[in-house]
C-alpha positions as CSV (number, residue, x, y, z in Angstrom):
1,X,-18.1,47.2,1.2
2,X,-21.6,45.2,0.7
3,X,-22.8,43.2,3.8
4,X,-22.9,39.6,2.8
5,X,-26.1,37.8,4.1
6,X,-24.9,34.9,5.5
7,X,-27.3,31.8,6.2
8,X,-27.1,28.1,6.9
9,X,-25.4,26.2,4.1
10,X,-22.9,28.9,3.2
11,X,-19.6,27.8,2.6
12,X,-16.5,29.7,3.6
13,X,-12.7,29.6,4.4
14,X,-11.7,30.8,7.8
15,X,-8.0,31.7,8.5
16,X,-7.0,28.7,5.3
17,X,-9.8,26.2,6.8
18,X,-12.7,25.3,5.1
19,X,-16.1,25.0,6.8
20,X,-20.0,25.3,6.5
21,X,-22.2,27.6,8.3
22,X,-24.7,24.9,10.3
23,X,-27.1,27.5,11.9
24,X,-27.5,31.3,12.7
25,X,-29.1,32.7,16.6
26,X,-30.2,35.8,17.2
27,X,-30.1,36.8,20.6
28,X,-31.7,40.1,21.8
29,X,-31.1,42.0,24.9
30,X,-33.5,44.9,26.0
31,X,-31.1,48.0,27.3
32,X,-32.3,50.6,29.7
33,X,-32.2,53.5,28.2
34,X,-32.4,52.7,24.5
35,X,-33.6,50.6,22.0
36,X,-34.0,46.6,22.1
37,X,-30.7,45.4,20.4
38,X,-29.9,42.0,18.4
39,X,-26.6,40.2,18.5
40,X,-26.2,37.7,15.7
41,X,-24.0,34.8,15.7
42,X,-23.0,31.9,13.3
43,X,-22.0,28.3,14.1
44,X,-19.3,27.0,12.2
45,X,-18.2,23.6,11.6
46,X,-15.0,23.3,9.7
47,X,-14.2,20.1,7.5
48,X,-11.7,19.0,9.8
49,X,-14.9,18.4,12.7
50,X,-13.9,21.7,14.8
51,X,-17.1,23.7,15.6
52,X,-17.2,27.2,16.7
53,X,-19.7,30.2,16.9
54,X,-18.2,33.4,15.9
55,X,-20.4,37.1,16.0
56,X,-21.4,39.0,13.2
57,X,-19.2,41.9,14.3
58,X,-16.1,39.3,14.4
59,X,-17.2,38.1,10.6
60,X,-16.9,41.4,9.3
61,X,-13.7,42.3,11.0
62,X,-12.2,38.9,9.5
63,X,-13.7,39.6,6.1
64,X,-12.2,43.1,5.7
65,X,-8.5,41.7,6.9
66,X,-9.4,39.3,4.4
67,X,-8.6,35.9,6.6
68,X,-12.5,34.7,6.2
69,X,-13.8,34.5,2.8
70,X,-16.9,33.2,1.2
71,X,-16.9,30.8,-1.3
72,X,-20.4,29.7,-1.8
73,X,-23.8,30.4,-0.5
């Protein structure tokens, strides 16, 4: 499966809910013994003015059990 690119403004459907991506942070973290590693996450407010930040690792494990989905970006 494709990696979607998600970014500020997409639209998406999480578990029946709809919502709007409102911004993306990249956090780093520098490990001892290996190389500098980024985490991504995604702040999500949902029409019904619930906000949440979800990783990109917990995106992708939504998208392939097919409870998130993308509708527009």
């Amino acid at each position: 499966m494709d990696r979607l690119k998600l970014k500020v403004g997409t639209i998406i459907i999480d578990n029946g809910k709809m919502g709007i991506i409102v911004s993306v942070i990249e956090n780093g973290q520098w490990k001892e013994y290996g190389p500098f590693s980024l985490t991504k996450s995604y702040e999500i407010r949902y029409f019904d003015g619930n906000l949440t930040m979800m990783t990109e690792k917990t995106i992708n494990k939504l998208l392939e059990r097919g409870t998130f989905e993308v509708v527009a970006q």
